[in-house]
matplotlib code that plots the C-alpha trace (Angstrom):
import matplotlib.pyplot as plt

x = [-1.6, -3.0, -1.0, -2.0, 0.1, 0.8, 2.5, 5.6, 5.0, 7.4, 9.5, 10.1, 5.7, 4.4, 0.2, -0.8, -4.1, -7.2, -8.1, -4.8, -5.3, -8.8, -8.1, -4.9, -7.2, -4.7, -6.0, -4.0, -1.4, -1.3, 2.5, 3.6, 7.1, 8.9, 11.6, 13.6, 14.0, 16.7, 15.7, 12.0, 10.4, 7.8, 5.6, 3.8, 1.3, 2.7, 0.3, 1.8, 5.4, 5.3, 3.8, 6.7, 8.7, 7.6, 7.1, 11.2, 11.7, 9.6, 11.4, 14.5, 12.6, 10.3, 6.4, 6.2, 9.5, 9.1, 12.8, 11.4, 11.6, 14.3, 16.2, 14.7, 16.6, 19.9, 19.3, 18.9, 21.6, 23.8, 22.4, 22.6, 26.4, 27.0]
y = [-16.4, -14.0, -12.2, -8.8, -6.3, -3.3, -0.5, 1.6, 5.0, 8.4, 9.2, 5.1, 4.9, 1.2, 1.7, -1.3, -2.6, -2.1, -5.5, -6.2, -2.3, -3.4, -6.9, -5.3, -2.6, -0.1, 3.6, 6.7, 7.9, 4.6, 3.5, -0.1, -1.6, -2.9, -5.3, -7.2, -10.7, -12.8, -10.3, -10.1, -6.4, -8.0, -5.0, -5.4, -3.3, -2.0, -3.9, -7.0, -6.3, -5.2, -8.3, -10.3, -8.2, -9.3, -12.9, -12.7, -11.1, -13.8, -16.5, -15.1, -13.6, -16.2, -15.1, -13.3, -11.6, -7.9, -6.5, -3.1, -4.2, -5.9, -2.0, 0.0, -2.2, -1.9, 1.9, 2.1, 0.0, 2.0, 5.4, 4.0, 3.5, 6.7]
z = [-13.7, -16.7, -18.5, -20.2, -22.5, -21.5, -23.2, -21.9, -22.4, -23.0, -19.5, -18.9, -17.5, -18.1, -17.9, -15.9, -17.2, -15.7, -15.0, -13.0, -11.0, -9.9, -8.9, -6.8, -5.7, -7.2, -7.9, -9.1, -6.4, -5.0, -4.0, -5.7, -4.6, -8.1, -8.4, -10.4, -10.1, -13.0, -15.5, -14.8, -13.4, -10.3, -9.0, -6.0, -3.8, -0.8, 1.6, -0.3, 0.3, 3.7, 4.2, 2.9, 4.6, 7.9, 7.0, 6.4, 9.7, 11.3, 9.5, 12.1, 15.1, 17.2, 17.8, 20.6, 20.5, 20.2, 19.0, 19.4, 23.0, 22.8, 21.1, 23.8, 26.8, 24.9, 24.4, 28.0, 29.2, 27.2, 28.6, 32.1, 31.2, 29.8]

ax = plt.figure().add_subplot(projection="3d")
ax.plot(x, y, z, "-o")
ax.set_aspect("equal")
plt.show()
């Protein structure tokens, strides 16, 4: 891992550096998620955390297994009731 200063600006803006926006493939206007993680800030592209947002769901929902499915035959077990 490389680390690079950066510098926070007025208004609470950190400038990331250049060589960290083109390896990320980050341009102006793009959306980055930011977190922190025991006192350390962790930003990461979008694409990257939806990512590890699926690989968490995946850790608790088999392959194969759609719960999008799985929410539309409850939704319509409950309006058959109603």
């Amino acid at each position: 891992m490389q680390a690079h200063r950066a510098k926070l600006i007025e208004g609470g803006k950190l400038i990331i550096p250049a060589p960290m926006r083109r390896s990320l493939g980050l341009a102006t206007g793009d959306v980055v998620m930011i977190e922190m993680d025991k006192g350390d800030i962790r930003i990461r592209t979008l694409d990257k955390a939806l990512a590890r947002a699926r690989a968490i769901v995946r850790r608790h929902v088999p392959e194969g297994h759609s719960l999008v499915d799985e929410l539309t035959r409850e939704r319509r077990v409950e309006a058959d009731r109603d």
